[in-house]
N, C-alpha and C positions, 0 to 999 in steps of 0.2 A: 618836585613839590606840587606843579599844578598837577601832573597827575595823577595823584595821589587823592589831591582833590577833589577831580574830575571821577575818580572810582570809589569817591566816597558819594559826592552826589550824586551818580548813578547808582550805589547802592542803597541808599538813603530811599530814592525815588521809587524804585523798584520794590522795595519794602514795605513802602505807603502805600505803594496802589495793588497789593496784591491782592486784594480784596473785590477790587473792581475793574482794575487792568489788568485782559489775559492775554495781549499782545506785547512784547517787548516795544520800547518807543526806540526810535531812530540811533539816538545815541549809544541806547544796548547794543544793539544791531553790528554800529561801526566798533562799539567795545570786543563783543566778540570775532569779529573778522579781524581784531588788531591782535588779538591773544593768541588767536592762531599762526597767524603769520609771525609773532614774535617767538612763538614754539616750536614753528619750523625751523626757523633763523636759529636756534637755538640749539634743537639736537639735530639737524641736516647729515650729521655723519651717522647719529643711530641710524635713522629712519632709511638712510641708503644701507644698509647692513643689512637691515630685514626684509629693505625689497630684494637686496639682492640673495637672499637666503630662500625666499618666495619663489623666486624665478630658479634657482638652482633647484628645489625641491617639484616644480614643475616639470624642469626639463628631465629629473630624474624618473618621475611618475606621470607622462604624460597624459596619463588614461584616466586617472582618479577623478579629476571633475566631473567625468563623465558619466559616473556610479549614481544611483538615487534616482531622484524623478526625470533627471536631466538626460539621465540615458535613451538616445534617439534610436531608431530604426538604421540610422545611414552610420552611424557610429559600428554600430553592433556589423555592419557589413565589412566595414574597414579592421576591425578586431581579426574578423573571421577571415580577411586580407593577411595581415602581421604574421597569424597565426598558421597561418596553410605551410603544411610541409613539416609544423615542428613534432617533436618526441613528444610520448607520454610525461617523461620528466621537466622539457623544455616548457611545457602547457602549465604544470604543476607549480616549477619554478617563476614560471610572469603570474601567475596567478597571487602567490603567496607576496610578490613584491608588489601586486598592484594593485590588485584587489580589499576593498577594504572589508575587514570581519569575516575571512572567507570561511565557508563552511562546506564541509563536504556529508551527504545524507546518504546512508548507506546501512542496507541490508545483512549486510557481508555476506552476500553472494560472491562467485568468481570475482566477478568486474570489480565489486568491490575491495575487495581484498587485496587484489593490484595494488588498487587506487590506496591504499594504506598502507601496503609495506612500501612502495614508492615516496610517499610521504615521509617514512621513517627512515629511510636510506636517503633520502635528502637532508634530513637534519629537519624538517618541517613539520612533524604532525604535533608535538608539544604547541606549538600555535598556530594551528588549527585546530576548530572546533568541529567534532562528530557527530552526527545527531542521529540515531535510528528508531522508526516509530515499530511501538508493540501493539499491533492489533487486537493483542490478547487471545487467538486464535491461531497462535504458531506452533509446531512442530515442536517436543519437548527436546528434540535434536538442536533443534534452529536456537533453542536456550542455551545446551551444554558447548555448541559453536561458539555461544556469545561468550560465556564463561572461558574457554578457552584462550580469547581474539584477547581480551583481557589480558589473562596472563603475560600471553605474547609480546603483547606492546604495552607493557607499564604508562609510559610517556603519552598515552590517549586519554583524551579528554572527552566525555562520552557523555551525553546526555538522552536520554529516554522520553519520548513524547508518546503518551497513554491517550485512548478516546477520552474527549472533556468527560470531566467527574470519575474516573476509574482509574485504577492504582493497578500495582501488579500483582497479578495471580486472579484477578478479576471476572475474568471469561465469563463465567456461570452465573456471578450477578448482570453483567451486559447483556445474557440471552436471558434472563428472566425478565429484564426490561424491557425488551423490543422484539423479545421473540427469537425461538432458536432455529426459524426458517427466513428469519431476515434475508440472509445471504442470498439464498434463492428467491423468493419471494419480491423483492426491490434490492438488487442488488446495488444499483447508485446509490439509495440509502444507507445501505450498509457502507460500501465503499467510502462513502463521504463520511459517513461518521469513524470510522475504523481507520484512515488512511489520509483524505484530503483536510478536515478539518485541522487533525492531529500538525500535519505538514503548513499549513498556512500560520494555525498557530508557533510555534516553532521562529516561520520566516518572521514572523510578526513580533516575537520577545527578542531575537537575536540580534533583529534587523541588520543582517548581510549586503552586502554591496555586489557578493555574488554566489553559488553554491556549484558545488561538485556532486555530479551522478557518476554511475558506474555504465550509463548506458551507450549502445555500440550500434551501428547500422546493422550488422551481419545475424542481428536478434530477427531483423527485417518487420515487418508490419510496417506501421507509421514511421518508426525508427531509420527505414531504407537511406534515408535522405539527410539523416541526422548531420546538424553542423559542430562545429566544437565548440563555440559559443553560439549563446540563444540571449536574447529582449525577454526577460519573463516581469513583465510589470516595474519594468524602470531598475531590474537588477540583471547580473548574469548569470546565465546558466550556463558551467563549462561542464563538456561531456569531454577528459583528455581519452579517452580509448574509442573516439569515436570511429577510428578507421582501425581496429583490430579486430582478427576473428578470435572466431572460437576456440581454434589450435593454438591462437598466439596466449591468449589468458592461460588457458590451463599449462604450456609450454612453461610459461613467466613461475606460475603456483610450484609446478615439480620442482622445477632448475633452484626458487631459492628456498624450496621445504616453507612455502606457506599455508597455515591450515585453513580446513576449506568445511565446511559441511558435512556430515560423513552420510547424508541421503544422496549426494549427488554419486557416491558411489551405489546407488541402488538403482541405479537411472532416473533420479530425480534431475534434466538441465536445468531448471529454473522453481526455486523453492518460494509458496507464499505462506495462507493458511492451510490448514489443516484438510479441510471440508472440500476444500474446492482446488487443489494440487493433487496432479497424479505423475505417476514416471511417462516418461517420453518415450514413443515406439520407434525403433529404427526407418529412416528417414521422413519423420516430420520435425518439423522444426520446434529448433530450442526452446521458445517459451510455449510450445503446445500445450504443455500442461498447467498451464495457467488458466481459469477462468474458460475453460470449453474456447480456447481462441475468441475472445470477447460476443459468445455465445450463454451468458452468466446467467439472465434470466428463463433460461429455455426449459426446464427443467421444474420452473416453480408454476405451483396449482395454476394457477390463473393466463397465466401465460401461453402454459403450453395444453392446459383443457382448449385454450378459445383457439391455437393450430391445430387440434385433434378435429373440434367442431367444424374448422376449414374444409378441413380434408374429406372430412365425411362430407360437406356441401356437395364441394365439388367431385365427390365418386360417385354420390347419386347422381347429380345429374347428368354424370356418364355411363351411368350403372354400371357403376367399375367398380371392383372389388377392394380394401386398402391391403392390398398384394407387395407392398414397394417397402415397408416395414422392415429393419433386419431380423434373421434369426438369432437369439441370445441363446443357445443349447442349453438344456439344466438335464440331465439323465434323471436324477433322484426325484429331482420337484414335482411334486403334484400339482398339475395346475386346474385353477379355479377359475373358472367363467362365469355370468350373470346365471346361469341358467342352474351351475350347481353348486353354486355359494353357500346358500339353504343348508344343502344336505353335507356339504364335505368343511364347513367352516361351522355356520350357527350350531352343528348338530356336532362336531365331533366329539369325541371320548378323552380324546388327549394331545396332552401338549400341542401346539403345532407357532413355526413361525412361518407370518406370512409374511412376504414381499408384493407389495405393490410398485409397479414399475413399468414403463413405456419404450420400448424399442427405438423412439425414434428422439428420446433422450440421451445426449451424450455422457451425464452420468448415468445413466443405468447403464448403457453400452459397458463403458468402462468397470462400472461395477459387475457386471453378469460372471466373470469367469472369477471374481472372487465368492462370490451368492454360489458360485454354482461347488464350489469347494467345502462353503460351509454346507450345503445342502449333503452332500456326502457325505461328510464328517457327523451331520447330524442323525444321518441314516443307519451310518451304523454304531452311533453310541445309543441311539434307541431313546436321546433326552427328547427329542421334542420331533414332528413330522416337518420335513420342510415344504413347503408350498409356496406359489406365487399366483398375481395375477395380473395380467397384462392389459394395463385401461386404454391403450391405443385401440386395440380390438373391440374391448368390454367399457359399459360404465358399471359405476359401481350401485347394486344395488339397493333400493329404497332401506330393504330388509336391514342389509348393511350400517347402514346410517342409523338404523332406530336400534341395531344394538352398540353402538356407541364408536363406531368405526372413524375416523377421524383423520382425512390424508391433506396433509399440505403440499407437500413437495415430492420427488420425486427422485429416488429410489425411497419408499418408505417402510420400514421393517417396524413389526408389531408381534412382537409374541402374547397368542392366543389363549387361554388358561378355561378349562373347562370348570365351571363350579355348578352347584344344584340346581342352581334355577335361572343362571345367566354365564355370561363369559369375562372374566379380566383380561381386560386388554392393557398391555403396559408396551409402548411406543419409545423404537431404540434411541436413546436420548443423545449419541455420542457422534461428534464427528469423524473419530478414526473410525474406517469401519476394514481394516484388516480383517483374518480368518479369529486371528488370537482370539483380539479385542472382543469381535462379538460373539463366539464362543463361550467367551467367559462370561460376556455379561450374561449369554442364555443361563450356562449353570448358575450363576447368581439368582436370578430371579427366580428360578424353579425352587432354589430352599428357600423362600420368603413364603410364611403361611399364605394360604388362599384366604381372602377377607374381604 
């Protein structure tokens, strides 16, 4: 009964003075310390049930606290401790029990593609989540792969992260926005927008505790050293194939009939976009054809005019010739230099495509023995003259410019169109540039009236 009373005038009190009293008074104070302690008294046998359900759920997950912000450096060393020695499946398996919200991001490349039939032969890719970014500049191969990977594994959970604001099939409005020499021209701009942004946002909706790459030391570059977990901003990064070659993926893909790519049978080892992937020559390394070996921007105007300008510094003031150049062969090409641009370009009678292109470019390198295939083909179907001109040697002339010549990047193709009183220039708009492709776009363009 008093305390009944005693919790009426405390409630009573507390009532009145809510107005002006924002501190509880003494009596609340001892009121609540008594409610607690009569709550514990009370359910003691819950409340040991849950801790002890807390501590079993600990001792089963030791690693979880350690996911989010709280994930240290000397943690992430001990991980990569636990973890030394085990299977690609054994990495796969602690990952899915310990990790929370795991996500694995993947191209389906080789490595990747391990990493998901492995998944599915463990019973695990139904939860886990998939995420692979569409730069919008991919291989229409690297599409019919997706479609494919699909079929194969029903129970994948797959999500698609596009550059902010673009959807898919998008490509062409992206290059009208920011330009269809982005790539070359600021390649980390591009990058970032096509690739890094796409991936942050992603980590950023999902918010993972840790994610799964398909990447391996044996790719080498920065990779050489790679661990099998990584710190990447208070989450983890597991690479499980970090210590498998490149015998061991493809061994794994044949033995259990996983599909793969079908450019990598063209000698494509490592597939990105479109524009800036080429096949690999026997013995350079796997991802060579990625990005001129993080040589990306060498190749764009501005870039590589201001290493042309170098060079020519320094030969003058050796009076040294620019001798060190390779040779690109063309048999058919007519080539055009500053001195007879005038006569064999502003002046021709007919059709012609020109090439503008730099020897001491890794795309044009690469591109020269397919230029030099269309140059044939065009010689002798008689559509158009093929020509080039080579600005490592040459600049381009004034003349040039004032008929409306217009080069960004480099290898840059422009078919020539003679009309009565000036030239249409229509500049190859497409990243593939196989023989086919550009071929056809010549014939294209040649039945489009002169206007």
């Amino acid at each position: 009964m008093e305390t009944m009373k005693r919790r009426e005038a405390s409630h009573g009190s507390a009532g009145c003075g809510a107005d002006t009293e924002k501190v509880p008074g003494p009596e609340l104070k001892q009121l609540e310390l008594g409610s607690v302690g009569s709550f514990v008294r009370n359910h003691r046998k819950k409340i040991f049930l849950i801790f002890l359900c807390l501590c079993t759920l600990l001792a089963v997950q030791p690693s979880s606290r350690w996911f989010g912000a709280e994930l240290r450096e000397d943690r992430t060393s001990k991980l990569q401790a636990e973890l030394k020695g085990k299977t690609a499946e054994q990495i796969l398996q602690w990952a899915a029990e310990t990790v929370p919200g795991l996500v694995q991001f993947s191209s389906f490349g080789p490595s990747g593609m391990v990493i998901l039939d492995l998944l599915d032969r463990l019973g695990l890719l139904e939860e886990t989540r998939i995420v692979t970014i569409d730069t919008l500049h991919l291989f229409p191969e690297s599409y019919e792969h997706l479609q494919n990977v699909t079929r194969r594994y029903p129970k994948m959970k797959l999500q698609t992260f596009y550059p902010k604001d673009f959807m898919e099939g998008e490509g062409h409005r992206f290059d009208e926005m920011h330009g269809m020499t982005l790539w070359k021209d600021d390649f980390q701009k591009y990058s970032y927008l096509t690739k890094v942004e796409p991936t942050l946002r992603a980590l950023q909706q999902l918010a993972p505790g840790g994610w799964i790459t398909g990447r391996r030391r044996s790719q080498g570059e920065l990779r050489s050293h790679l661990p099998v977990v990584e710190n990447d901003a208070g989450r983890l990064k597991i690479n499980p194939l970090a210590y498998w070659t490149w015998e061991d993926v493809w061994q794994y893909l044949h033995t259990h009939e996983v599909p793969y790519n079908v450019l990598h049978d063209r000698g494509y080892s490592s597939v990105g976009d479109v524009m800036n992937t080429r096949p690999t020559k026997p013995g350079e390394g796997e991802r060579a054809g990625r990005f001129e070996l993080s040589q990306e921007t060498e190749c764009g105007m501005h870039t590589h005019l201001a290493r042309i300008a170098k060079k020519r510094a320094e030969s003058a003031s050796k009076r040294a010739e620019l001798d060190d150049a390779p040779h690109l062969p063309c048999d058919t090409c007519v080539e055009v230099n500053k001195q007879n641009f005038e006569e064999v370009v502003l002046k021709t009678k007919q059709d012609m495509l020109l090439e503008f292109y730099s020897p001491m470019c890794g795309h044009c390198t690469h591109f020269a023995p397919t230029y030099a295939t269309i140059a044939h083909e065009l010689s002798i179907s008689g559509d158009a003259l093929p020509a080039r001109m080579d600005l490592y040697h040459n600049q381009v002339p004034q003349s040039a410019k004032d008929a409306g010549f217009e080069i960004h990047a480099f290898p840059t193709l422009i078919l020539v169109r003679p009309m009565q009183k000036k030239l249409k220039l229509v500049t190859y708009p497409r990243w593939r540039r196989d023989v086919k492709t550009v071929l056809d776009w010549v014939k294209e363009e040649l039945t489009k009236p002169l206007t």
